[in-house]
Every structure is written in C-alpha cells, then in structure tokens.
N, C-alpha and C positions, 0 to 999 in steps of 0.2 A: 275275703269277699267271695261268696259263694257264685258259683259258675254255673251254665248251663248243664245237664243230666245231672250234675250233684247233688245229694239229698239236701232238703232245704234244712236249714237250722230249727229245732223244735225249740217253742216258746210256751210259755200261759202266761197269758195277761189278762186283762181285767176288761169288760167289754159293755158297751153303752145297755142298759138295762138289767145290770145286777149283776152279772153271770162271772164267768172265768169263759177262756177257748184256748184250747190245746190243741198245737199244728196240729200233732202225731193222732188225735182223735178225729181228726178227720180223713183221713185216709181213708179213698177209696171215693173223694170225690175232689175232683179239680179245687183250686183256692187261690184266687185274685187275693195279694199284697198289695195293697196300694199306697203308698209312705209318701206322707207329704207333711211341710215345716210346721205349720201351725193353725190353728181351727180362726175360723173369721176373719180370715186374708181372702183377698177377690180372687186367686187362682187356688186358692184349698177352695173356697165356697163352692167355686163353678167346678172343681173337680167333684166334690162329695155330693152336691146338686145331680150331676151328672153319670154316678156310678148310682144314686136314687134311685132318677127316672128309670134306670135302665135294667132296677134290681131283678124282677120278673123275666127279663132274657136271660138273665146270669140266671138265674135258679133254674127255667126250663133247661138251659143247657145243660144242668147238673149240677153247677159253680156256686160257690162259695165265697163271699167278697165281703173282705175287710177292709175298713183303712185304719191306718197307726201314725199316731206323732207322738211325740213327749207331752204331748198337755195332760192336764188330770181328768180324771172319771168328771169332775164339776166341771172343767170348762169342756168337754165333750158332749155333757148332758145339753147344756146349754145352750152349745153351738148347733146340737142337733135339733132342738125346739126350738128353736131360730127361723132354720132354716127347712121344717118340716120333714128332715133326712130320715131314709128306712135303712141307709145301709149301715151295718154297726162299725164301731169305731172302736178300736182298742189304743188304750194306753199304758204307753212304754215311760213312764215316768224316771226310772235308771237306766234308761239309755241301752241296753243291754243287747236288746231285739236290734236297735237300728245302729247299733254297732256292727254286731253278726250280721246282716246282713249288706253292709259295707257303704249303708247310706247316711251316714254321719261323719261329715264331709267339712274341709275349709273353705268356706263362701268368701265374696271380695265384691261387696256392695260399697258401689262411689268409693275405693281404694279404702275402706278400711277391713279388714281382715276378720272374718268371727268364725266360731264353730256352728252349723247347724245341721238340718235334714233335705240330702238332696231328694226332687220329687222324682219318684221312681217306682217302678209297678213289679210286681214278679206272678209271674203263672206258676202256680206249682202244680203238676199231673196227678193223677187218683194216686200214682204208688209214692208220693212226697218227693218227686225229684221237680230239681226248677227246671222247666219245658222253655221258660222267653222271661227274657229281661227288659225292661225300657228303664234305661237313667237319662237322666234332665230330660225328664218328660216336660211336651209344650201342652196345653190342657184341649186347646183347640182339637175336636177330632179323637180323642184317645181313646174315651172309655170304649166309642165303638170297636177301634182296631183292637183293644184289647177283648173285647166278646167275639171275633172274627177269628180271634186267636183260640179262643178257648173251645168255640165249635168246632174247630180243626184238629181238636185233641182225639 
C-alpha cells in the first residue's frame, strides 16, 4: 500500500469518453484518485455528483480528478449519462490499479465476508508523490476537504 511522499503507482486505464490516462503523463499537475466500490450506489452517486459540481475548482486549482472502480467503460458511460457527471471515471476492470493502490479490501456487510473497493481518495502532487490519503472516506463534506487540500499544495 503506497504511503504518503511515495511516488504514486503509475497506471493507464481506460477513461469515460474513448481515451486512455497515464499517471506518469500527467506530471506536473496535481491528480485527485478518487476510488469508490461501484457506479449507481447512493454514496458513489453522491460522491461522483459531488467531485462534478466541483470540477471547475479542481481545474482552476491546477487539479486533475479522477474516479476508479472495477466497473466497465459501459457501465461508467451509463452511469455518467445518468447522472449528468463531467468528472471522468476510469476503469480498472483487472483489478490491478485498485490493488496497488491498497484499496481492494475484505468488507463484512451484515456478517457476511466479501472482497471489494474500499472508498478512498489520494492527492497526488505535480512531481507524482502521494501528498494525503483519505480511506473509509464518509461522502458527506469530502470532495470539499479534498479541494482545500489541493490549494494547499
């Protein structure tokens, strides 16, 4: 699980509107991670809702923001015309990114035991090191402290 100052783990994935994103190409501007379990759940909605409205702060700051789960490029399109989302979404379909990154986790819903994606954010700074971490992020209040964070970079 990757720590604070550590260079963050470089990916390419696959990103809502055709593309690819490569961490290591963006160097040289901030990059909100935002990992959460699954697209059209009430706290992904209200998170990806909420990292939306807010994408225009995150850009004048400089920042960069993603979210990632294991769902497919189809249910990311979907969930994003849904829900009228600007921010892009990548998908980790093998698991790999939200491995490295230490958020694919044992859950224990009503005592029964599963694998999934804990919700968790990572700042990473212009030169690719993780600057702040949130795990078991509560959705209430976040996207802000994490833009409070990233002007402070």
């Amino acid at each position: 699980m990757p720590e604070i100052s550590a260079p963050a783990p470089d990916f390419t994935l696959p990103v809502t509107g055709g593309q690819t994103v490569t961490l290591s190409a963006l160097q040289g501007t901030p990059v909100v991670l935002f990992f959460y379990p699954r697209d059209d759940t009430p706290g992904c909605t209200k998170e990806s809702i909420g990292f939306s409205e807010h994408l225009d702060a995150f850009k004048a700051a400089g920042a960069a923001v993603y979210g990632i789960s294991r769902d497919t490029m189809a249910k990311h399109d979907k969930f994003a015309a849904k829900h009228n989302l600007t921010v892009p979404l990548l998908s980790d379909e093998e698991g790999k990114v939200t491995e490295d990154y230490g958020v694919w986790v044992e859950k224990n819903m009503y005592g029964k035991k599963s694998m999934g994606i804990e919700r968790a954010t990572y700042l990473i700074d212009a030169a690719g090191n993780i600057a702040q971490i949130w795990r078991k992020v509560k959705v209430p209040g976040h996207v802000e402290e994490v833009l409070d964070a990233v002007l402070t970079l």
